[in-house]
C-alpha positions, 0 to 999 in steps of 0.5 A: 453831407459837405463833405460828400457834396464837395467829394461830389464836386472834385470827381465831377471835375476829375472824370471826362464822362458826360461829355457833350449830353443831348438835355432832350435825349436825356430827358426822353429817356427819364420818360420811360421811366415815368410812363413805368411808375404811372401804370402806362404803356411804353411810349406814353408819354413819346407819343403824348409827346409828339401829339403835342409838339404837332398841335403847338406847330399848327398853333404857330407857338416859337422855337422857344416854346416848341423845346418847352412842349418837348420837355415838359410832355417828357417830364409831366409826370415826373411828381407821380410818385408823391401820391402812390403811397397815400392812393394805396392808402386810399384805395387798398389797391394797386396804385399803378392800375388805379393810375392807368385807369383813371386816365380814362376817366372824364373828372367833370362827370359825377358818374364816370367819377362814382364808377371809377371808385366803386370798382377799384375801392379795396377790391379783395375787401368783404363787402360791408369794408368795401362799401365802408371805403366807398362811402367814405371816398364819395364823402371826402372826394373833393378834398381827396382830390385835391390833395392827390392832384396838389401834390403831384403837380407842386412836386413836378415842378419843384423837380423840373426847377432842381434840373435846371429846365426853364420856368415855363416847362415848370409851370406847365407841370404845374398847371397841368391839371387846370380845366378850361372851364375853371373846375381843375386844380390846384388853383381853378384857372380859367381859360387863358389863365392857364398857361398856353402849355399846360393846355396842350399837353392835357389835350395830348396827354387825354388824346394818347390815352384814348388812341392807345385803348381805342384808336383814331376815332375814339381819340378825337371824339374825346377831344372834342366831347371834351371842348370847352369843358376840361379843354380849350377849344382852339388847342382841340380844333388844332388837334382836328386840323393835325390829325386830319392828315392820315400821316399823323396817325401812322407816324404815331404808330411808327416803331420809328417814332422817338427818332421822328420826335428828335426830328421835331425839336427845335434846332439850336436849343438842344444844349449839351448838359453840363456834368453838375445838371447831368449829377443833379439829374440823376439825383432827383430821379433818386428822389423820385423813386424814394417819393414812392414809399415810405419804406423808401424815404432817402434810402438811395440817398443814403445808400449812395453816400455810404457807397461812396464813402466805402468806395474812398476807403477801398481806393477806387479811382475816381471815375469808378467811384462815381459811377457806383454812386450814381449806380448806387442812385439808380439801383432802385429805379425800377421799383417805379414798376412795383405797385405799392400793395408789394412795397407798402405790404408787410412781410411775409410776402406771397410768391407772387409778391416776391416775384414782382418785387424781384422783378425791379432789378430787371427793370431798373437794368432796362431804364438806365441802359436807355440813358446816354453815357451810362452804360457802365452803370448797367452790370453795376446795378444789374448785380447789387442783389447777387450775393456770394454765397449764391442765395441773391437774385435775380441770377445767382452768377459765381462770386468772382463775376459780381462786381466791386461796385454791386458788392459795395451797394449790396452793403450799403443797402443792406446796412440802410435796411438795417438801420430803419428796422432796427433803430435803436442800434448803432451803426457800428453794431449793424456792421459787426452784425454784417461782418457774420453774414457770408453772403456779402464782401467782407473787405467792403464790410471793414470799409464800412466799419472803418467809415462808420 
């Protein structure tokens, strides 16, 4: 691991890419990734985003805070993925429509609460299974709860420290779920205990929901239902104040919008990225997509290294090596999009299960082309599943078309996959068994047997 950290280093140094990258760029763009994983219309977290930034204006909050808001409504939901394996496990259902509709759900009522899960628990399940689950949810609620929430939210902010953001946008993460009243989690703060933050970004966040399902009036009846309880009365008199003007709502509603919320970051905190915060970045949305299953633990990781690695022994140039390793990084990305009853269910699996799971590459295509500077990482990612012998997916190009780069990934990825299903056999054993597979680059193949 050095060894490549070091490696890491010298072709950071070496490479010119990077330069100049706008942080709230940046991160506006990791926010459609997680509005993916969280079951949320695109643009959630944007308008969520802009709502807040209006509230915290009318609240007379600084520059300083006001880049805060902005991050930490962009990047809120970026520990979602440490809790979708055990909800599957929970619930027996798909974790990104149980995110989604959750949103929706006031925690504070009991009844809301027993409707939400009786009409998600286990829901191909016999009924004596399903009301087995249910009791059993009802029974352990609380502490399940907490787990689901605790979770998440010390991963946000572990996440947001290792990007280099400030500790305030942390600690908004992490108290996001705090309740006005003192019933939230993880530490039932209270009122002015809860960072001024996180009390706003709730407030937007239940606000963005609600106007996407039901429009203006529906938004701000939930607010105010919601005053004093789960939310802090003046943050909520604030949105009142804001969203009086007509064009607050048609600006939300505007195609326009991420531009418009350029417009509203305060000026000089934008700060270029540094080509290390930019390598860290894209490292931890590795981690996030391999938090999502445990058939994914590390993977990208690993398969990164190994790409790497192979791509040293091949002789690549410097900047083309990085790229495949930050290529090989993302690759997976769009599995964000991909419920766990497909990523946890074992194989065989149905057409439609296979569909969905083919689905991921066209997704991660479309989240890393919206990132800054990383457009070489496209038709690299675009390609990884393509084979040379014409049986991958999703578009089966001529073999000359698939780039060095996607074939180094290919077999650093099949290799991973084969090392987890088959752990008692050598590294050296799975490379012969890879070196018979015509499918996949042969010359990369003895790159990876020479490494190995």
């Amino acid at each position: 691991m050095a060894v490549i950290v070091d490696q890491n280093q010298k072709l950071l140094t070496a490479c010119g890419t990077f330069a100049n990258v706008s942080r709230a760029r940046w991160i506006k763009a990791i926010s459609g990734a997680l509005d993916l994983a969280e079951g949320l219309p695109p643009g959630h977290s944007r308008r969520a985003c802009w709502i807040a930034m209006q509230i915290a204006d009318r609240m007379a909050l600084g520059s300083a805070d006001l880049a805060n808001v902005y991050y930490a409504m962009l990047l809120k939901d970026i520990g979602c993925t440490s809790n979708a394996a055990r909800l599957f496990e929970i619930y027996g259902a798909d974790d990104l429509q149980l995110k989604s509709d959750f949103r929706r759900v006031d925690t504070q009522d009991v009844l809301q609460l027993f409707r939400y899960v009786a009409s998600h628990v286990t829901p191909f399940a016999p009924v004596r299974r399903r009301l087995a689950r249910l009791i059993w949810i009802v029974r352990h609620g609380r502490a399940l709860q907490r787990e689901l929430i605790v979770g998440r939210c010390e991963r946000g902010a572990e996440l947001v420290r290792r990007m280099g953001l400030p500790a305030a946008v942390a600690q908004a993460i992490s108290s996001l779920d705090e309740h006005w009243n003192g019933r939230g989690y993880p530490n039932h703060l209270a009122a002015a205990q809860i960072p001024i933050l996180s009390r706003i970004a709730l407030a937007a966040q239940i606000a963005e929901v609600f106007y996407a399902s039901g429009g203006p009036a529906l938004a701000t009846r939930q607010l105010c239902n919601r005053s004093g309880k789960t939310l802090d009365p003046i943050v909520v008199r604030a949105f009142v104040s804001v969203s009086a003007d007509r064009e607050f709502w048609s600006n939300l509603a505007n195609p326009h919008l991420p531009e418009l919320l350029d417009d509203l970051f305060p000026a000089g905190h934008d700060l270029p990225m540094t080509k290390t915060e930019v390598n860290n970045s894209i490292e931890v949305l590795a981690d996030v997509v391999d938090a999502k299953s445990p058939s994914l633990e590390g993977h990208s990781r690993r398969v990164a290294q190994m790409a790497q690695v192979m791509a040293q022994h091949l002789n690549v140039p410097a900047l083309s090596s990085l790229e495949i390793y930050h290529a090989a990084l993302l690759h997976d990305i769009g599995k964000l999009g991909v419920s766990n009853a497909v990523l946890d269910k074992p194989q065989p699996w149905s057409a439609s299960d296979s569909a969905a799971y083919h689905r991921h590459v066209a997704l991660s295509v479309e989240i890393i082309a919206s990132f800054p500077t990383l457009e070489a990482l496209v038709p690299i990612v675009a390609m990884h599943h393509e084979r040379l012998d014409g049986t991958g997916f999703p578009h089966r190009p001529a073999a000359s078309d698939i780039p060095l780069g996607s074939r180094i990934i290919a077999v650093a990825d099949a290799f991973d996959h084969l090392c987890r299903r088959h752990p008692q056999t050598s590294g050296s054993q799975i490379a012969a068994l890879l070196a018979k597979d015509a499918g996949v680059d042969q010359a990369v193949v003895s790159a990876l047997a020479n490494a190995s």
